[in-house]
Structures are given as structure tokens and as C-alpha cells.
C-alpha positions as CSV (number, residue, x, y, z in Angstrom):
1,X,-28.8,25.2,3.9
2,X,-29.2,29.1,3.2
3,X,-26.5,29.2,1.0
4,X,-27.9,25.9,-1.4
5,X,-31.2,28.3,-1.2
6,X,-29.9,30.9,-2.6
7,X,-27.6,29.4,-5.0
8,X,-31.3,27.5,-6.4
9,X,-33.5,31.2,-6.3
10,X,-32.9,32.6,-10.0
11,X,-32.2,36.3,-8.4
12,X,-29.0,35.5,-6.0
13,X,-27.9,32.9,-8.3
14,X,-26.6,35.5,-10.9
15,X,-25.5,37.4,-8.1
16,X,-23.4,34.4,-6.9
17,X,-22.2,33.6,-9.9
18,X,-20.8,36.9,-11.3
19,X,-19.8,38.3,-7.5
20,X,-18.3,35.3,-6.1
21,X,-15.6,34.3,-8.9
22,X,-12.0,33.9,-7.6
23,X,-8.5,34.1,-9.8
24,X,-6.9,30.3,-8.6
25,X,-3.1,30.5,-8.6
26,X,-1.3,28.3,-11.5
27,X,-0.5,24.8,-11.5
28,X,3.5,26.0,-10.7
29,X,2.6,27.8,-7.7
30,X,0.1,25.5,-6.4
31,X,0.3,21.7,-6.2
32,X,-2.9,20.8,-6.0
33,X,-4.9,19.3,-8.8
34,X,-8.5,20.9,-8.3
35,X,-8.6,24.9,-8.7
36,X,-10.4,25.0,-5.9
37,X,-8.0,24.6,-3.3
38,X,-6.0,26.8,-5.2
39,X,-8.3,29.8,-4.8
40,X,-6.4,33.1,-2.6
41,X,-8.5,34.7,0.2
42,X,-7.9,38.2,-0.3
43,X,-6.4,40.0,2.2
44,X,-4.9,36.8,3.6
45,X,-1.0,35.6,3.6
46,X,0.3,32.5,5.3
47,X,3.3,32.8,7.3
48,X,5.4,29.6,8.3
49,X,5.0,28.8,12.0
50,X,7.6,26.1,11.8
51,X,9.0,22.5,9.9
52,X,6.9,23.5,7.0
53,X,4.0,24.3,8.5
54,X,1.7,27.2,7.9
55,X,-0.4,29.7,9.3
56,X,-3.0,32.4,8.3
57,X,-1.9,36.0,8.4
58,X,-3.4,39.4,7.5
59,X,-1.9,40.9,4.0
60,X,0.2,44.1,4.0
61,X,-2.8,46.4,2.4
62,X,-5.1,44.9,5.5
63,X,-3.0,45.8,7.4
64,X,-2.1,49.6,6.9
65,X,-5.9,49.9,6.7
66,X,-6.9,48.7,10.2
67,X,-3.7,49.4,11.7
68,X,-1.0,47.2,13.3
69,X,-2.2,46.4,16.5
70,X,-6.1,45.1,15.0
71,X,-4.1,43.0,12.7
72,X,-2.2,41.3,15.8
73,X,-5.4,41.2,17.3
74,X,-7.6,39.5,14.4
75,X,-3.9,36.9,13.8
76,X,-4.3,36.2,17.5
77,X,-8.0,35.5,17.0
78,X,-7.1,33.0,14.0
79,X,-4.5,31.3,15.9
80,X,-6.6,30.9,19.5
81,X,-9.6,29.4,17.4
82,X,-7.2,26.9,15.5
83,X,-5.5,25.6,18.6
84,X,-9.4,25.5,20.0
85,X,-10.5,23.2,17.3
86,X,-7.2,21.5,17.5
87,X,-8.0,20.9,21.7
88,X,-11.2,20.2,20.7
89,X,-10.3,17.5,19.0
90,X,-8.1,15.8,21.2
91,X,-11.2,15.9,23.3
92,X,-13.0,14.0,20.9
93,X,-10.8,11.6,20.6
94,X,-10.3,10.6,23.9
95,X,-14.4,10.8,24.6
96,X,-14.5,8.1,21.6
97,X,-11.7,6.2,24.0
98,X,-14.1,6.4,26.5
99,X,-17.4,5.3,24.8
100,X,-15.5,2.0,23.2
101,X,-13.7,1.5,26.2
102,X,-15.4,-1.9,26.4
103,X,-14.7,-2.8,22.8
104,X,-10.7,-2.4,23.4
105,X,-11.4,-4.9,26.7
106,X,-13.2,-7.3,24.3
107,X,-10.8,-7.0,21.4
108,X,-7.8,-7.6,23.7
109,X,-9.3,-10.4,25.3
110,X,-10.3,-12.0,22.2
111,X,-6.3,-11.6,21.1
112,X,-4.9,-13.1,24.0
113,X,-7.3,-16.1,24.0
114,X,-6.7,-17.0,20.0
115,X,-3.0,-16.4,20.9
116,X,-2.7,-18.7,23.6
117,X,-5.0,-21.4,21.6
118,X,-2.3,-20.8,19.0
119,X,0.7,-21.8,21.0
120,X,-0.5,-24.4,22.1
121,X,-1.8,-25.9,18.7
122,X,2.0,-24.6,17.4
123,X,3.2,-26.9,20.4
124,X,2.0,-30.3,19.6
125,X,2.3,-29.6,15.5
126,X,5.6,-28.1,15.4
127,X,7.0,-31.5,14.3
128,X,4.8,-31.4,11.5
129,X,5.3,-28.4,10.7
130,X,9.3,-28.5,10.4
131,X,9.5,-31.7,8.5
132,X,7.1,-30.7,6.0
133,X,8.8,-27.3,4.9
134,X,12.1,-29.7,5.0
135,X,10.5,-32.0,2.9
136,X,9.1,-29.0,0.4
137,X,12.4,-27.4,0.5
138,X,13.7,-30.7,-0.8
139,X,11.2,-31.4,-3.4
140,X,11.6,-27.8,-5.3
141,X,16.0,-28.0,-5.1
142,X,14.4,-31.4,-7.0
143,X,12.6,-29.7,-9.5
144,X,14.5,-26.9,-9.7
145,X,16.9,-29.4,-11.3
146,X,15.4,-31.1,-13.3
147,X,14.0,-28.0,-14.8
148,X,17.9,-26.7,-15.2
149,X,18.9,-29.8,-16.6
150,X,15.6,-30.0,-19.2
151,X,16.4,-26.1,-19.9
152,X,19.7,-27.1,-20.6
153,X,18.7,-29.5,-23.4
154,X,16.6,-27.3,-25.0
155,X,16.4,-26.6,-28.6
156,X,15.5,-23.1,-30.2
157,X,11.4,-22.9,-30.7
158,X,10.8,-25.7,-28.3
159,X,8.7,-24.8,-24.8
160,X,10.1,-26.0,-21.5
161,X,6.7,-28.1,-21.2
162,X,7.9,-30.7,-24.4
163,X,11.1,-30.3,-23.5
164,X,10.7,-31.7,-20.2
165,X,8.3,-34.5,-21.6
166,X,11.2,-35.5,-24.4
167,X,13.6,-35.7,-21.4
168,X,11.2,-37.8,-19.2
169,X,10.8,-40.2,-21.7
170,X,14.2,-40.5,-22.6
171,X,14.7,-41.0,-19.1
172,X,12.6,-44.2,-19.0
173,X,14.0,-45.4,-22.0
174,X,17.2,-45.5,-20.4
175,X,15.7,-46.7,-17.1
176,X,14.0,-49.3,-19.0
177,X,16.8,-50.4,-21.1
178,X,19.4,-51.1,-18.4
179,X,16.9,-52.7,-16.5
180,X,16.3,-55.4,-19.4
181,X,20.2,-55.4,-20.3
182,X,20.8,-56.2,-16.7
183,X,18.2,-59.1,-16.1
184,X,19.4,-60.8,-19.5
185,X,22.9,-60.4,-18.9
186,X,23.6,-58.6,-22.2
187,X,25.6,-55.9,-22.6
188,X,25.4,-53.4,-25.0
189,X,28.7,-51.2,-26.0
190,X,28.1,-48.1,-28.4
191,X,32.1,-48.5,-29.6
192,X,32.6,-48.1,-32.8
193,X,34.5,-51.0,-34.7
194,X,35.8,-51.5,-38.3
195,X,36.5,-48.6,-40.2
């Protein structure tokens, strides 16, 4: 609150402008797309604690100025009020558990009952439920077929759409044809004779 009153008053907002300006480290050095988390503290290093993770600590110059043992002091300070906030927040957390207790009840509840109505639906429609993904299995090896068998007919420029329309038809032609050669009792024989 102070600080967006000061940054609107026209005196301190030249003041914050030209005192409060901060050298960000490059782009090589820091990973992070917005300068602003790139912005050094000074007199502050990071050390790291352990698996890649970091800590604050005082710089060398802060140090010889204040003296070795403030330094430990103020890095002790830094480190007590991190692993506060990070008790703190455990404490949080589990005084959320607390306050929704009643929700996880319901929620669980609610699982079990929709889980059970499940089974038992699954129970008596199992059947149906086998013999139908049979029966689709079946149908698309079908189709999958005939789609290799129009694809393998196909000429250059055609799609697989009139392709698969030319062989249908042919299909029924030839359907058709036996049928009627087979109820007259004709025969038809495609040998060539003569010369």
C-alpha cells in the first residue's frame, strides 16, 4: 500500500525510479525469461545446501565489514525464518485437511457408491459388452480389407473414395452376373478361340 503511494506522488517517484534501478544478469547466466527474476541482491550469494538446491548467503565484502561471526548470525537468521515459513506451511496444509475433513468423507463415499453401482451394471452387461467389441473387431479386419484390396486397384490421380465405389459396383456386376448365368443355365467362358 505505502509503496503503490509513493510510487504515484510525483516527488518519490523520481526518487524510485533513478535510486531503485538494478543491473539483471544476462540471459547465459540466468534462465529465466523476465529480467526481473534475474535481478542480484547486493551483498547476497547463494550457496548450495544440497541436490541442487539453494540458499541465501552474505557476500565476501558483507562480510569483512560486519565481521564473521554477524554474518553467521544474520545466515542463521535467513535460514531459521525459511524453515519457519516452510513449518508454517505444513501447518497450513494440514489446518485445510482439517476444515474439508467432511468433504474427503463425502467425496469418498460418493466413489465407493458409483463404484459399486458400476459393478454391478458391468455384471449383468458384460455379455453385451464382449460380443459387441468382437463383433467391431470383426467389422473393421472387414473393412480394413476391403480398403487394402480397393487400394490395391488403384490408379494414379484417383481417391480411395471412387476407387472403392468402381470396385463396389464391379462387385455387383459380377454378383449379378453369376446369379443370372446360374438361374439360366448358361455359361459364359472368356477363352479365346480362332486365331
Amino acid at each position: 500500500m505505502a509503496w503503490n503511494y509513493l510510487k504515484s506522488s510525483p516527488f518519490a517517484n523520481t526518487t524510485i525510479q533513478n535510486s531503485f534501478t538494478f543491473q539483471a544478469y544476462p540471459t547465459t547466466i540466468c534462465p529465466y525469461a523476465d529480467p526481473v527474476l534475474c535481478v542480484a541482491f547486493p551483498g547476497v550469494d547463494f550457496a548450495e545446501v544440497t541436490n541442487g538446491y539453494c540458499t541465501f548467503k552474505m557476500a565476501l565484502d558483507v562480510t569483512a565489514a560486519i565481521g564473521s561471526s554477524a554474518a553467521a548470525a544474520f545466515e542463521s537468521l535467513g535460514g531459521n525464518s525459511i524453515s519457519s515459513a516452510s513449518t508454517e506451511q505444513i501447518g497450513t496444509w494440514v489446518g485445510d485437511f482439517n476444515r474439508s475433513i467432511d468433504t474427503f468423507i463425502i467425496v469418498g463415499l460418493c466413489s465407493f457408491v458409483v463404484g459399486m453401482v458400476y459393478l454391478l451394471v458391468l455384471r449383468f452387461t458384460v455379455r453385451i459388452c464382449v460380443w459387441l467389441a468382437i463383433v467391431l473387431i470383426f467389422l473393421g479386419l472387414l473393412l480394413g480389407g476391403f480398403l487394402a484390396f480397393a487400394r490395391s486397384g488403384q490408379c494414379s490421380g484417383d481417391s480411395l473414395l471412387s476407387t472403392g465405389t468402381a470396385v463396389v459396383v464391379q462387385s455387383g456386376t459380377t454378383v449379378s452376373t453369376a446369379a443370372s448365368n446360374l438361374v439360366t443355365a448358361t455359361s459364359v467362358s472368356e477363352w479365346c478361340s480362332g486365331n
